[in-house]
C-alpha positions as CSV (number, residue, x, y, z in Angstrom):
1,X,88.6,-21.9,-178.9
2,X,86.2,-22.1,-176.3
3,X,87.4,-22.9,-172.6
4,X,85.6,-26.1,-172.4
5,X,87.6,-27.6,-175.7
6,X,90.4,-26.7,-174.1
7,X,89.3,-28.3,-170.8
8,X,88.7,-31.4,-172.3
9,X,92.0,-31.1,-174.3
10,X,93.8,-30.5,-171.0
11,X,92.3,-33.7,-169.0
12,X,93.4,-35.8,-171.9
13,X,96.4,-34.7,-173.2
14,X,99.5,-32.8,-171.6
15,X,101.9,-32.6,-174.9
16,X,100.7,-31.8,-178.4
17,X,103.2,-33.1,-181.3
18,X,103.2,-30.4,-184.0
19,X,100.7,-32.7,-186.4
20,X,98.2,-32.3,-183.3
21,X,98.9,-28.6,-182.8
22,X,98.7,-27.6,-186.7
23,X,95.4,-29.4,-186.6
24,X,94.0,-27.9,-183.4
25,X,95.6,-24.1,-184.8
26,X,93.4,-24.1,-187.0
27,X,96.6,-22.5,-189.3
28,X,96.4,-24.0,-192.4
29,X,99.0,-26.5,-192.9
30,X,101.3,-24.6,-195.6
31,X,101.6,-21.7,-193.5
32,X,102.0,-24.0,-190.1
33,X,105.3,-25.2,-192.5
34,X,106.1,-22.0,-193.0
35,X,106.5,-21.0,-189.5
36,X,108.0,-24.0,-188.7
37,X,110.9,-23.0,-191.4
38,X,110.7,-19.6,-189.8
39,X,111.5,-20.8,-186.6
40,X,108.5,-19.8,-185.0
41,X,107.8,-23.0,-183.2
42,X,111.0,-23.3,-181.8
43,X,110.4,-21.3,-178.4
44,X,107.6,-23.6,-177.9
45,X,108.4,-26.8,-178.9
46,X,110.7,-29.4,-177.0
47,X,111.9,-32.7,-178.3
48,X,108.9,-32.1,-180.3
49,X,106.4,-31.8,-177.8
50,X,104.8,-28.5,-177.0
51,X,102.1,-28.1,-173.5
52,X,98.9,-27.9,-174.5
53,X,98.9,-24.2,-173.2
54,X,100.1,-23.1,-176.6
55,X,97.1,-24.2,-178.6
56,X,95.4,-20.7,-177.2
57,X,98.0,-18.9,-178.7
58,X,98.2,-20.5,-181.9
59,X,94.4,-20.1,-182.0
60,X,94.5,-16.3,-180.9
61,X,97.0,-16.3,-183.8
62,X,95.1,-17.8,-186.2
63,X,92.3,-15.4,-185.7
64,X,94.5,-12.6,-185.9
65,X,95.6,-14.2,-189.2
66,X,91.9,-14.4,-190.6
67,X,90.9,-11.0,-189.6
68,X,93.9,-8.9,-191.1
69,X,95.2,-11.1,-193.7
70,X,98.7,-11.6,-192.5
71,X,101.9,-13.3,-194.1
72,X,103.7,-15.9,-192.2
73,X,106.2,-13.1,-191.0
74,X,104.3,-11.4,-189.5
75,X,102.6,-14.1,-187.8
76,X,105.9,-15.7,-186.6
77,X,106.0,-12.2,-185.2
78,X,103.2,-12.3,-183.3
79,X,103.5,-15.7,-182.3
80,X,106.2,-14.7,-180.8
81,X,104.6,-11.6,-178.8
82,X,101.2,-13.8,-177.9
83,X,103.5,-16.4,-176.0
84,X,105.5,-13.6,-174.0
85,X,102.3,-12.0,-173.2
86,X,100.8,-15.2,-172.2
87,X,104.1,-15.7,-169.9
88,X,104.3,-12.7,-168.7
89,X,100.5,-12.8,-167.5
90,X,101.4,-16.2,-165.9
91,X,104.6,-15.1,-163.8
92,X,102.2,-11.8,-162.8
93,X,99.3,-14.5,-161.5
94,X,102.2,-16.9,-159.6
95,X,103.6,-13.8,-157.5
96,X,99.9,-12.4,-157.0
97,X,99.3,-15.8,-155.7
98,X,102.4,-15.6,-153.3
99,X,101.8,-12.2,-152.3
100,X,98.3,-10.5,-152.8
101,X,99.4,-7.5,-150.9
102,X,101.1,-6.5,-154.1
């Protein structure tokens, strides 16, 4: 997804519903079910709602999905890895903001 979709997608919207973030996956929508049953959406989904933040991982997923053919357990899997990551990366840029002596 290129940065300037996402842009866009930012200025307008701040919450994604599930419908909206199946569609902007790019996961087709029997294996978006599937990792919905799976529980895979539960870490980024509140009442419903996710930030639109999680569309990059979704799409990085999706990719990942394309490329090496994966089942809907292992992309729960790295769903689940993508979002830490992404996290993780964020926390690292908030106390490098704080502190750039680090």
């Amino acid at each position: 997804m290129s940065q300037a979709l996402v842009t866009q997608i930012q200025t307008s919207l701040e919450t994604l519903n599930m419908d909206e973030l199946q569609k902007l996956s790019g996961i087709p929508e029997d294996v978006f079910n599937e990792l919905r049953e799976l529980g895979a959406l539960d870490e980024f989904m509140s009442d419903g709602v996710t930030s639109v933040s999680t569309v990059v991982v979704f799409k990085k997923a999706a990719r990942l999905r394309n490329s090496f053919q994966l089942d809907a357990n292992s992309l729960a899997l790295l769903i689940h890895f993508i979002g830490e990551t992404q996290q993780l990366r964020n926390q690292i840029r908030r106390i490098y903001r704080t502190n750039p002596y680090l």
